[in-house]
N, C-alpha and C positions, 0 to 999 in steps of 0.2 A: 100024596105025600103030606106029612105032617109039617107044615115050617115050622109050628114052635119048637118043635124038636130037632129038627135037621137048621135050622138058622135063629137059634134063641137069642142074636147077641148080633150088634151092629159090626162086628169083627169077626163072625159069619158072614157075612153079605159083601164086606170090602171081598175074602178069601174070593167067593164065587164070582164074584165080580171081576176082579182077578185074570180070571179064566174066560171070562166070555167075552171082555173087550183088547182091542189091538192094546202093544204094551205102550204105545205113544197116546195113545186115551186116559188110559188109566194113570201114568207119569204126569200125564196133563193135572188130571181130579185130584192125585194123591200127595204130591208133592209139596213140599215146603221151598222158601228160600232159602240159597248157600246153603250151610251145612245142616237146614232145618232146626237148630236147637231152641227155635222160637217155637216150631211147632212140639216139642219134648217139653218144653219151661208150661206151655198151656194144660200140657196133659197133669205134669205134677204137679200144678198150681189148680188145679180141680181135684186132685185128690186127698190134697192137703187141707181140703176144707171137711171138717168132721164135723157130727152132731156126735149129742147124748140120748141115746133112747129112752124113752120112757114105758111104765110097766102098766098095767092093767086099763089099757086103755077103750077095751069095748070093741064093739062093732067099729071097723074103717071103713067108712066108704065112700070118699072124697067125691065131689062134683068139682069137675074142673070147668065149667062152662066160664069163660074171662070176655069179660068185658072190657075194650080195650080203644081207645082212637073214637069210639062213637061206635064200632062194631061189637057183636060178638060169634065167638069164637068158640069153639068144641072141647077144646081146649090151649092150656098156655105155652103154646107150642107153631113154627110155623115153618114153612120153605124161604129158604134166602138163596138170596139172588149169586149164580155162578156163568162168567161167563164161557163162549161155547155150548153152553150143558149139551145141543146136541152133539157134540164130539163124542161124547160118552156113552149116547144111548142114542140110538135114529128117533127122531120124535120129543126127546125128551121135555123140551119144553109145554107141548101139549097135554103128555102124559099126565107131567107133574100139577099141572095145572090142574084139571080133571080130578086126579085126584085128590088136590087140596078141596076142590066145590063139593067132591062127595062128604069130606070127613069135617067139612066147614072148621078150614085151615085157611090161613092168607099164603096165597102163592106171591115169589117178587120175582119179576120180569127182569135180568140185566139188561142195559141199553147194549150188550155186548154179545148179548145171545147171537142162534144160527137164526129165532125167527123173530119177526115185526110185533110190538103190541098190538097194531092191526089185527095181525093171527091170532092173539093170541088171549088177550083181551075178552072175547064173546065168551069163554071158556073159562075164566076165573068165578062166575058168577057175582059178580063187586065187589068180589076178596081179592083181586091185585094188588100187586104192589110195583111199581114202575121205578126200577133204580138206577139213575143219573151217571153216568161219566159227561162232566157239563163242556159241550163244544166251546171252541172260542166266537165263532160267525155265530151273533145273536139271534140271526134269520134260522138260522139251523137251530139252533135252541127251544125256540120259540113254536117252531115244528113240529118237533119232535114232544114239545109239551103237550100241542094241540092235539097229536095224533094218540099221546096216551090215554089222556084226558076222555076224547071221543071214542075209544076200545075199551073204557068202562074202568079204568084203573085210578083207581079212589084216593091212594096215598104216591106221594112222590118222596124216593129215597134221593136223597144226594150224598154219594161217599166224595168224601172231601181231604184223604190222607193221601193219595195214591199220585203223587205228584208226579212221579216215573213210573216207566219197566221196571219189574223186580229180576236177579239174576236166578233163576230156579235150576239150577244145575244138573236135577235129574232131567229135566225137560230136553234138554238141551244135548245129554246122554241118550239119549233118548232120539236125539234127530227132528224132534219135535219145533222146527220153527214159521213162522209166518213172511212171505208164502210157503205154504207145504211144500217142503222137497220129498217127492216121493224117492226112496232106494228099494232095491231086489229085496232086502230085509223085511221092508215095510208092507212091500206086498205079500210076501208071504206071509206073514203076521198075521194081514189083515183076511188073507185066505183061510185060514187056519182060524176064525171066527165067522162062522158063516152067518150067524144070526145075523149080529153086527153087520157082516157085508150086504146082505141080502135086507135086510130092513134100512141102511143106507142107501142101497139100488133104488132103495120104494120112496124116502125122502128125499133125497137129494144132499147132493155133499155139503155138508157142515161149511155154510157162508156169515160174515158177518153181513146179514141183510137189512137190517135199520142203515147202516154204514154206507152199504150199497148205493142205497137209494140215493143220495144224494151227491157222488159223483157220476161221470158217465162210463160208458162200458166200457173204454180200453182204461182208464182209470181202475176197473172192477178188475181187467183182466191182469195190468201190472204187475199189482205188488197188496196183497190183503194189509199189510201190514200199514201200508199208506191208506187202505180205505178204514182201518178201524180208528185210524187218529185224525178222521173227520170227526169223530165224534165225542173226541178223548181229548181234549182242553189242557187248559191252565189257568184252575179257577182260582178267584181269590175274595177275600171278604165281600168286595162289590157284588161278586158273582152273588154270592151267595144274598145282596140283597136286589138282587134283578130277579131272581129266582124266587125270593119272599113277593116282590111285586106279581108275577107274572103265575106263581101255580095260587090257584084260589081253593086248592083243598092240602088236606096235611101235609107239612114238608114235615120228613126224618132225615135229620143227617146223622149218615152210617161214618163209621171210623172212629172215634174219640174217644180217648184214653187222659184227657189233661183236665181234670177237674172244673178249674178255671177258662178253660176251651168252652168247655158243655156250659157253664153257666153264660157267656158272653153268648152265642148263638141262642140262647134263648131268651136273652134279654134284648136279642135282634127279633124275633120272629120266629124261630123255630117252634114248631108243636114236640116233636121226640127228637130224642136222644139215642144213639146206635152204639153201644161200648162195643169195639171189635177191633180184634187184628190182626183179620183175615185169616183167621187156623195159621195162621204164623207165614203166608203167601206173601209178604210185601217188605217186609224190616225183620232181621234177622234177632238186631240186640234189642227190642224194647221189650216191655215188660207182659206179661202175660196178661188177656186182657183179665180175666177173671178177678185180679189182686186187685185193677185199676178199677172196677166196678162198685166199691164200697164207699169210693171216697167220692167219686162222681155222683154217687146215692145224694150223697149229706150237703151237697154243692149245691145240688138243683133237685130238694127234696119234696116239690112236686112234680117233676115233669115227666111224662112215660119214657119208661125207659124199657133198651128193647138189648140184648144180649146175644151175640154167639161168639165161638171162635174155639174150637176143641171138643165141643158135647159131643155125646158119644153113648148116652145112654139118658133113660129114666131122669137115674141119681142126679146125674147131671144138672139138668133141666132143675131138678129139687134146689140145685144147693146158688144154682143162679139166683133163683124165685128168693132163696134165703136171704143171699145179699144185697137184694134190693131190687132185680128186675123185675119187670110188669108182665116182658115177653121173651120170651126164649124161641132163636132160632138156630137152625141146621143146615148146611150146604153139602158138603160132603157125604153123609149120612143116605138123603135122600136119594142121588145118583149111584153109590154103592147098589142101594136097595133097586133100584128101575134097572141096572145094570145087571142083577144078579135074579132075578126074577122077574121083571119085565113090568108088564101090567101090575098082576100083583103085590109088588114089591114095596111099596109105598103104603099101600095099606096095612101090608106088615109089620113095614117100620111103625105106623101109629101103634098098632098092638105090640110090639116092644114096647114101645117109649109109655106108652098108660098102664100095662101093667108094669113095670119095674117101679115107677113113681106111686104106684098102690101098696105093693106091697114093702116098698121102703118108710113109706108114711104109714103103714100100718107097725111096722118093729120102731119108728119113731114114736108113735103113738101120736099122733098130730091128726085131726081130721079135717083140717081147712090148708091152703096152703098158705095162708094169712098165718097158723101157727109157726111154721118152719124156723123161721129166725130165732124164735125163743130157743128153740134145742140145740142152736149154734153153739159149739164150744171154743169161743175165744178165735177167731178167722175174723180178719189177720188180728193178733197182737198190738202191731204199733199202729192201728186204726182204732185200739177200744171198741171193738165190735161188741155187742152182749155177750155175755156170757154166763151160762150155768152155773152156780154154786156150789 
């Protein structure tokens, strides 16, 4: 089979994907919160962002090798951290891993996964990335530091928005809750996927097992729902500088959208900055992050900054890079793709995402992606972004 032809577009791979996981997996990955128009406001706020082409530009043939945190990287592109992932895919956390060390991608570890940084760590090859939901018990904390830290995982994310549960409505349509109720529906569902079942038989059911660890078995056996808010807090600025004292390699805090937010955390200690929000999975009315990404630029106009929330192709990735990001990442994207083609699916997704950003930079006529910005036409307006003439 040809994928570039049979799956040229990450909306090929959601389709297939689709089709080979239960519909309580998929509802889980795809969904937005309430009536998702946060996840809609991301999409048209990506596409609202235009360049101006330019003519006779020559040979294109961009090197994307980014240099990034101390690392580098194949390209400006990576895996972001989703919790569950193995819900989606039996394995997936390994998978995707593996795959990021072949294509020298940084993988991020949720602290919310099915598996341990322990697992999973030896497998990133020093491209981890270990992302924080920060406990309240500083003992648990501290732990769970040490255990990333020693599994090889180089950078520590701390998302820092996610104060509650979101209401995600389809999930919930879906039957989809914590602890799993199984219904007649759901097993049939899940019969009616045999991959998925049979490659679940091989790993084991989708646990929160960092989580695990650290209550005891009838604790495990209860209520999932009380073992995953062992490790799901209520952090707050302090936290955030217990966490400055205690990780000695890069903290990134994920989540921020408030200009003056990102500049304060880095004037604590932070090394990056994470504009995201969440593909639209947490707060229904705020703004899209994308729009929020220009002014957080000009805030703290040295600091790495690192993007996702909506990308969905190439282009994508270009017009982040335009507005100021350093790094561009994907969560949804990647699990469509393992989901819909398995092993190979992730390495597909890179060969989407490098050629679409080639041959867009080649009708841009840009051969660095250092040029991009210049060919911005006026995104947004009431930012005074560059603009063309």
């Amino acid at each position: 089979m040809d994928l570039d032809l049979t799956y040229p577009a990450v909306s090929d791979l959601r389709a297939r994907a689709r089709k080979r996981i239960p519909h309580f997996a998929f509802e889980y990955l795809d969904s937005g919160t309430a009536a998702e128009l946060q996840v809609q406001r991301n999409r048209d706020a990506l596409d609202a962002v235009h360049f101006l082409p330019d003519i006779l530009p020559g040979e294109v043939a961009p090197d994307y090798t980014t240099d990034f945190m101390g690392d580098r990287y194949a390209r400006p592109f990576g895996i972001a951290p989703i919790g569950m992932s193995g819900l989606m895919w039996p394995g997936a956390e390994r998978l995707l891993a593996q795959a990021a060390a072949r294509n020298t991608l940084p993988y991020s570890l949720s602290s919310v996964a099915t598996r341990t940084p322990d697992e999973i760590g030896p497998h990133t090859n020093g491209r981890g990335w270990f992302q924080l939901y920060c406990p309240d018990s500083a003992d648990i904390r501290r732990d769970v530091l040490r255990r990333a830290k020693a599994s090889g995982f180089s950078k520590l994310i701390f998302t820092v928005d996610v104060a509650a549960d979101s209401r995600r409505e389809r999930q919930r349509r879906a039957k989809l809750s914590l602890p799993l109720k199984i219904t007649p529906g759901m097993i049939l569902d899940v019969l009616s996927k045999p991959q998925w079942a049979i490659g679940t038989l091989r790993e084991g059911r989708p646990r929160l097992r960092l989580a695990e660890s650290y209550v005891d078995a009838d604790e495990t056996r209860s209520s999932l729902n009380h073992v995953g808010h062992v490790i799901r807090g209520f952090p707050t600025w302090d936290t955030f500088d217990r966490l400055r004292e205690e990780w000695d390699g890069d903290l990134i805090v994920k989540g921020v959208l408030d200009p003056d937010r990102a500049a304060a955390l880095m004037d604590r200690g932070a090394d990056g900055i994470w504009v995201s929000n969440h593909g639209g999975r947490q707060f229904e009315p705020g703004p899209a992050a994308i729009d929020a990404l220009p002014a957080i630029r000009a805030a703290v106009p040295n600091a790495p900054l690192i993007f996702d929330s909506g990308v969905t192709s190439g282009m994508d990735v270009l017009r982040a890079l335009a507005l100021g990001a350093d790094f561009v990442m994907l969560g949804r994207a990647w699990h469509y793709a393992l989901a819909a083609l398995g092993r190979a699916g992730p390495d597909h997704l890179v060969h989407i995402l490098t050629e679409d950003m080639t041959l867009n930079m080649a009708q841009l006529g840009t051969h660095h992606v250092a040029d991009l910005a210049g060919r911005l036409i006026s995104y947004p307006p009431a930012l005074n972004t560059a603009s063309i003439a």
